[in-house]
MIGU-171071 format. One line per 5 residues: number of its first residue (from 1); for each residue y, x, z of C-alpha. Coordinates in nm, 3 decimals. Example, Ala and Ser with C-alpha at 12.3 -4.5 7.8 and 13.67 -1.06 7.14 Angstrom:
# MIGU-171071
1 = -0.450:1.230:0.780; -0.106:1.367:0.714;
***
This chain:
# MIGU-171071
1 = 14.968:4.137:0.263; 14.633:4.310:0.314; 14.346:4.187:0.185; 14.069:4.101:0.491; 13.830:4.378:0.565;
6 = 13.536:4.120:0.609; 13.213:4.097:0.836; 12.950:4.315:0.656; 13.181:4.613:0.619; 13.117:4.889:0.789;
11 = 13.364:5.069:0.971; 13.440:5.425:1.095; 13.586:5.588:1.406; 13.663:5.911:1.483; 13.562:5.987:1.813;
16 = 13.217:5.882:2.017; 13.290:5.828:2.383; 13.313:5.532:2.551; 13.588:5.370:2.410; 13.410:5.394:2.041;
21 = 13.134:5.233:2.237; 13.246:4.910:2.351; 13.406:4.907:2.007; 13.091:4.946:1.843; 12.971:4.682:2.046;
26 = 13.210:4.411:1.970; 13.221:4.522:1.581; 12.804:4.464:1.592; 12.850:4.119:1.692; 13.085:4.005:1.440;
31 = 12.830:4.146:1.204; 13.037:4.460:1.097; 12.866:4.812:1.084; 12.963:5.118:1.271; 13.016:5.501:1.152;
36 = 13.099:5.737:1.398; 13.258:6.040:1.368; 13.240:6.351:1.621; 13.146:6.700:1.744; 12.865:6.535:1.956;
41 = 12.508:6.437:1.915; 12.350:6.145:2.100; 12.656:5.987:2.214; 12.781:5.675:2.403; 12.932:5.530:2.039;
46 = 12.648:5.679:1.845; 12.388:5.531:2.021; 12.544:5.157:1.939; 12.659:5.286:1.583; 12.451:5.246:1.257;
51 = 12.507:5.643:1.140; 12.616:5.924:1.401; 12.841:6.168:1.224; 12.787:6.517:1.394; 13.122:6.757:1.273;
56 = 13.399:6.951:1.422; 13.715:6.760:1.370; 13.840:7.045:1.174; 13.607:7.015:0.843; 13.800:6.839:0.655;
61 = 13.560:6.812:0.374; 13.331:6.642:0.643; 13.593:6.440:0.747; 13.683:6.301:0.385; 13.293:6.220:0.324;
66 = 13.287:6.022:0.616; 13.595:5.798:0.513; 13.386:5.755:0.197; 13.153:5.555:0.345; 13.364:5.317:0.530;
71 = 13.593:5.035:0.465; 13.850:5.108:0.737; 13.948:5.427:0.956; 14.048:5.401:1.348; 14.027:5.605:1.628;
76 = 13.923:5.604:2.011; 14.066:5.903:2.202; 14.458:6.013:2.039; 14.366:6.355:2.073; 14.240:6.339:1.692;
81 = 14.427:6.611:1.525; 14.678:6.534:1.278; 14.492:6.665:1.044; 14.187:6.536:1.040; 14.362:6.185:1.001;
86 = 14.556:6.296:0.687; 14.206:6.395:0.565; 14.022:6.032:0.671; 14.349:5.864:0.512; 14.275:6.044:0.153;
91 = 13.943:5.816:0.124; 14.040:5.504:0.373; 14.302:5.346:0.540; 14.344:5.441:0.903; 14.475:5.234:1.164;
96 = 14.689:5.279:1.405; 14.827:5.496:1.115; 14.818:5.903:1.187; 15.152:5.850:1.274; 15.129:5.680:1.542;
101 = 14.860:5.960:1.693; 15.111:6.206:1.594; 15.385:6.060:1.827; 15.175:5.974:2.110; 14.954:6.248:2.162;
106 = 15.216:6.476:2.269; 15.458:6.367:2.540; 15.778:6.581:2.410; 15.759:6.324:2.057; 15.683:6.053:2.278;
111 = 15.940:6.116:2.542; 16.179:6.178:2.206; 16.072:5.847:2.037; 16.084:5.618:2.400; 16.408:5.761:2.447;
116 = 16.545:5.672:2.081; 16.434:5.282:2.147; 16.645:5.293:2.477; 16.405:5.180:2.654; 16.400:5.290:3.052;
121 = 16.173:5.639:3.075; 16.143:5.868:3.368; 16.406:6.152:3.393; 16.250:6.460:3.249; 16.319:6.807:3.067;
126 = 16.202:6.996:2.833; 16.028:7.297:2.934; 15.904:7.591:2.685; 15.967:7.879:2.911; 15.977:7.995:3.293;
131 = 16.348:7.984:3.260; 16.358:7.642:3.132; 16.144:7.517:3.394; 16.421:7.672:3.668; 16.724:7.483:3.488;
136 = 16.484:7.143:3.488; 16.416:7.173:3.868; 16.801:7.269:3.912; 16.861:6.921:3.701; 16.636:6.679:3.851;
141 = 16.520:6.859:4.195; 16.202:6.833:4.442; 15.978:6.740:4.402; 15.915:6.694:4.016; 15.547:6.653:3.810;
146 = 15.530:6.963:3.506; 15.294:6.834:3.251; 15.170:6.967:2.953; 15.343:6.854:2.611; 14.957:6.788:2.460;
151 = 14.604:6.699:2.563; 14.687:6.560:2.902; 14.479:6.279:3.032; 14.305:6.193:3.354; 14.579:6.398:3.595;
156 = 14.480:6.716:3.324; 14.744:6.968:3.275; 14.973:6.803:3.609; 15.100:6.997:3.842; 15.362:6.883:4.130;
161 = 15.666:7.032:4.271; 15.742:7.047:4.620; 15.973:7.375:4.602; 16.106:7.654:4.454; 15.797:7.874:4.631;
166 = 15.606:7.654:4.346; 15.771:7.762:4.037; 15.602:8.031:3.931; 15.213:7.863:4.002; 15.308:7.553:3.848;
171 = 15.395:7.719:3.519; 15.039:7.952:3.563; 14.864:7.622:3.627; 15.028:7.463:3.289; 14.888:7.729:3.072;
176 = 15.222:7.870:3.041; 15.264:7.629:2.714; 15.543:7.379:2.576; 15.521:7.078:2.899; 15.774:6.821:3.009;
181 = 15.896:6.779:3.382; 15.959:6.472:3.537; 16.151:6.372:3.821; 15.942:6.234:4.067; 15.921:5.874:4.148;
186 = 15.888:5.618:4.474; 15.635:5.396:4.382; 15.602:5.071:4.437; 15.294:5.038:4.229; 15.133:5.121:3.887;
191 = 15.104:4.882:3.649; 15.001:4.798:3.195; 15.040:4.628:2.956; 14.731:4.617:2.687; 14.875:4.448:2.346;
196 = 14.771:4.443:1.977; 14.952:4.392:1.688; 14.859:4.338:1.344; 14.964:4.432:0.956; 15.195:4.105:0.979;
201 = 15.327:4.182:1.307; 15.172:3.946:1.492; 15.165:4.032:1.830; 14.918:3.932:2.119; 14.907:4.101:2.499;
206 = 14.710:4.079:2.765; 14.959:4.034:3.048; 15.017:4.307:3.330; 14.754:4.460:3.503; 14.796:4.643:3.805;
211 = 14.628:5.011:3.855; 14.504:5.197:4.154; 14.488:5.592:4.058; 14.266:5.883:4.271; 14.287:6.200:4.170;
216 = 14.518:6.111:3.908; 14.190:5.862:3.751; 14.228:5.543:3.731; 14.025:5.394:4.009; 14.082:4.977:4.020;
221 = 14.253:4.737:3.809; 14.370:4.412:3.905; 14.412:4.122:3.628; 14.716:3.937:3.666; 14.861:4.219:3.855;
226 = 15.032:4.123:4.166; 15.364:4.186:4.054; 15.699:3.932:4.038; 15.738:3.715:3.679; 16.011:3.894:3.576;
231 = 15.832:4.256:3.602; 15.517:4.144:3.413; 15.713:3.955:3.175; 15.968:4.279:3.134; 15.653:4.494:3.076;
236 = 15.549:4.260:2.832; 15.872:4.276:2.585; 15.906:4.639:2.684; 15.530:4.685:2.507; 15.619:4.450:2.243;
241 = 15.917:4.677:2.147; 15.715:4.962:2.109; 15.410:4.851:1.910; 15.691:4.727:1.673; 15.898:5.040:1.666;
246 = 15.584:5.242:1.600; 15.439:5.013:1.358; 15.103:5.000:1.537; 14.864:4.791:1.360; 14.547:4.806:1.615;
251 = 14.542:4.837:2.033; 14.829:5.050:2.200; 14.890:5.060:2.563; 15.167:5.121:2.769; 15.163:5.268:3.103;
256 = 15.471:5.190:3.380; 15.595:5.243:3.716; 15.713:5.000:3.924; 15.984:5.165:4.174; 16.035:5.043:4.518;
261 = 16.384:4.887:4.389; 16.230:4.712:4.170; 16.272:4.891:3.880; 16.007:4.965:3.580; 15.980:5.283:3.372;
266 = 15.770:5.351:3.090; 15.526:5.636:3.214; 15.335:5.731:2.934; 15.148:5.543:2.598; 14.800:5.545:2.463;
271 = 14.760:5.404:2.099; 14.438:5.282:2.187; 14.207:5.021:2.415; 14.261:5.166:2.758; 14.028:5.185:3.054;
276 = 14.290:4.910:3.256; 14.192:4.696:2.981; 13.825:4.727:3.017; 13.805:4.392:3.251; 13.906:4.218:2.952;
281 = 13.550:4.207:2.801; 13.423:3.954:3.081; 13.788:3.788:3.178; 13.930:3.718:2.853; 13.823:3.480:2.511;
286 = 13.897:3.796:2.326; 13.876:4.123:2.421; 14.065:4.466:2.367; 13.807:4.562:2.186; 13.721:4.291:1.956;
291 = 14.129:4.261:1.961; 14.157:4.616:1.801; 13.854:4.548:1.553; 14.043:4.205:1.415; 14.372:4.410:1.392;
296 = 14.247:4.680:1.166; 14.060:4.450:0.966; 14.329:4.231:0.866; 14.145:3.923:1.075; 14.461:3.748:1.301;
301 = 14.428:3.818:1.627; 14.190:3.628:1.891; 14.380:3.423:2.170; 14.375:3.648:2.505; 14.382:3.371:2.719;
306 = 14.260:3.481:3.077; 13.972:3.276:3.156; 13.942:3.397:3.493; 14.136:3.678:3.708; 13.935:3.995:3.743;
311 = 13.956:4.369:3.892; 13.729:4.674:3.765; 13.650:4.929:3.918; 13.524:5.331:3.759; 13.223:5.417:3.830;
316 = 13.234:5.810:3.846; 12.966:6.073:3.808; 13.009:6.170:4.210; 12.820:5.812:4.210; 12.517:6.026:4.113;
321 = 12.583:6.334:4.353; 12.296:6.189:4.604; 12.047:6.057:4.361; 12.088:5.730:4.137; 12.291:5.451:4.275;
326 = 12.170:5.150:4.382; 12.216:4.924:4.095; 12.021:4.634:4.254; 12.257:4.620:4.485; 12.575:4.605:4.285;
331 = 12.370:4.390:4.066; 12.336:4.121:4.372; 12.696:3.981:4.342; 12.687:3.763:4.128; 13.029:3.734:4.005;
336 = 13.004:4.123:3.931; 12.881:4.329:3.541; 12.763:4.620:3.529; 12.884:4.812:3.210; 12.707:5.186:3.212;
341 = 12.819:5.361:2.897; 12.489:5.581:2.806; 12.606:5.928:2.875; 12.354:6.191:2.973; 12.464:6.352:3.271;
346 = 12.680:6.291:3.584; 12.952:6.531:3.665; 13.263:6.464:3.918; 13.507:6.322:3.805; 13.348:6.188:3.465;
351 = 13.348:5.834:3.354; 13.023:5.671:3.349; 13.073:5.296:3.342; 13.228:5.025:3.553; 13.198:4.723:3.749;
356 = 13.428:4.406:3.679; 13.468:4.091:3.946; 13.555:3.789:3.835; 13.699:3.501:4.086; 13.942:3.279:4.066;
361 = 14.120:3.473:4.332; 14.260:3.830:4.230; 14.234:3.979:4.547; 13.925:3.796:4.626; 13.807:3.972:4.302;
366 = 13.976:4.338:4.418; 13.750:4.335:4.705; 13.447:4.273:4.556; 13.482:4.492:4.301; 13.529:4.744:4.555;
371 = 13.228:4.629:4.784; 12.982:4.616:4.498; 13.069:4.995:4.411; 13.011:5.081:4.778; 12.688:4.937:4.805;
376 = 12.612:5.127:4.504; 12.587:5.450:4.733; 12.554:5.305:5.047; 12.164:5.361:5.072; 12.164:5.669:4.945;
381 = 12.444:5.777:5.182; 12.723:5.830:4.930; 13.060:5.685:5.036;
***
């Protein structure tokens, strides 16, 4: 048993996007204080924390000063290095522990680890060399996704397969570095599972929630997601088994595929509140974010009791490409929030808040969600 990290304490993260943001937020209202930690100035989590922490990840020293001054250690992108969570864990706990980030942040250990639970993956190989990548499109044919073992996120470091002719770019496009290939799969749809668990294993999820990708970003979510009992309630144990084999103590997320058979896979994991589970802020009695704070704290877990179905939609920086959206007129639905997340300039294809429908009626909630971003652009010709 761990003694309670109370309200009062302050409490660190390493990293400062948006993520550490809506963290920060939810920590500030219980009365906790927030350090964050990152190679950034003026950022969307320093601009909500109490101290901004401006270091590379790799100075240690840095690092182990700013555990110091904290009570508790967690994180808000798993692309942390191993390292630098060693050197946070000399002078605080940190949770999810580093070893968690150290199996999920590259997708051969994770792929290994998934694979040891027995719990249904995509096929994949592999790959550390041209030659490898032949024998894995020889093993699981066309087309197939190559993927970079590490830092992969938004559709980064993907390439597809259509044919042999494709080989040789693919591997160019990967860097020519240590990636996985995965047989491709028939989709029925995309949907995860956002659970915490804490130091006593008690375990609390948020259901299934069905995702809409463009450009390999996420694009909507849809809370429940409009998927059988049995597949929501499979992706549900299938998440609990994995927060428990990894001994997560904080937020994890696991992505799936649904296959047109009927089927669900395990597509990848992030060990941390995940953009799907953004609509939970306005939807649920406690969020994913105020669901990871009470985990690393040692507080039990808040009931995630939907109060009312809900879909998000990203708002992207090609919002801004014609000016600055209408936010009036997103702002006129009145079952609609607006969550910007402070960063300082637009680019395509960069995260920049989101809008989150509530109704009582999922789809009813889908479409709105998607009519409110519209209108966003709408006057400014953007669509």
């Amino acid at each position: 048993m761990i003694p309670p990290i109370l309200p009062g304490a302050t409490i660190g993260v390493l990293g400062s996007g948006q993520l550490g943001r809506m963290f920060a937020l939810a920590a500030r209202s219980m009365g906790y204080r927030v350090h964050t930690f990152s190679p950034d100035e003026d950022t969307p989590t320093g601009q909500i924390a109490d101290v901004e922490i401006v270091a590379a990840y790799d100075d240690l020293d840095a690092v182990e000063k700013f555990a110091r001054s904290v009570a508790v250690v967690t994180f808000e992108f798993e692309n942390v290095p191993a390292p630098t969570a060693a050197a946070a864990n000399r002078a605080a706990p940190v949770r999810p522990d580093g070893s968690v980030l150290h199996t999920t942040q590259q997708r051969i250990r994770e792929k290994q680890f998934l694979t040891k639970t027995g719990l249904p993956i995509t096929p994949y190989r592999e790959v550390r060399s041209e030659a490898d990548l032949q024998q894995a499109l020889t093993d699981l044919g066309y087309p197939a996704v190559l993927k970079t073992a590490a830092f992969g996120y938004d559709g980064k470091g993907q390439f597809k397969i259509d044919s042999v002719d494709h080989l040789a770019e693919a591997w160019s496009a990967v860097g020519k570095q240590e990636s996985v290939l995965e047989a491709f799969i028939d989709l029925e749809c995309e949907i995860s599972v956002v659970a915490a668990r804490s130091h006593d294993g008690q375990f609390v999820h948020f259901g299934a929630i069905e995702n809409q990708h463009s450009r390999h970003i996420l694009d909507l979510s849809i809370a429940p997601a409009r998927v059988s009992p049995q597949i929501a309630n499979q992706a549900v144990e299938m998440a609990r088994t994995v927060l428990e084999q990894l001994g997560v103590v904080g937020v994890l997320c696991v992505e799936f595929f649904v296959t047109r058979s009927g089927k669900i896979l395990i597509n990848e994991l992030a060990p941390r509140p995940h953009n799907s589970g953004h609509l939970t802020i306005d939807s649920c009695i406690t969020s994913q974010f105020e669901q990871q704070l009470r985990a690393v704290c040692g507080l039990p877990l808040g009931s995630s009791e939907m109060l009312r179905p809900a879909a998000m939609a990203n708002l992207l920086g090609d919002l801004w490409s014609a000016g600055e959206p209408n936010w009036s007129a997103a702002c006129a639905f009145p079952d609609v929030k607006l969550h910007l997340y402070g960063k300082l300039s637009p680019r395509p294809g960069r995260k920049m808040g989101h809008l989150t429908a509530l109704n009582r009626d999922p789809d009813v909630a889908y479409r709105t969600a998607q009519q409110a971003r519209w209108e966003l652009s709408a006057a400014s010709g953007v669509k």
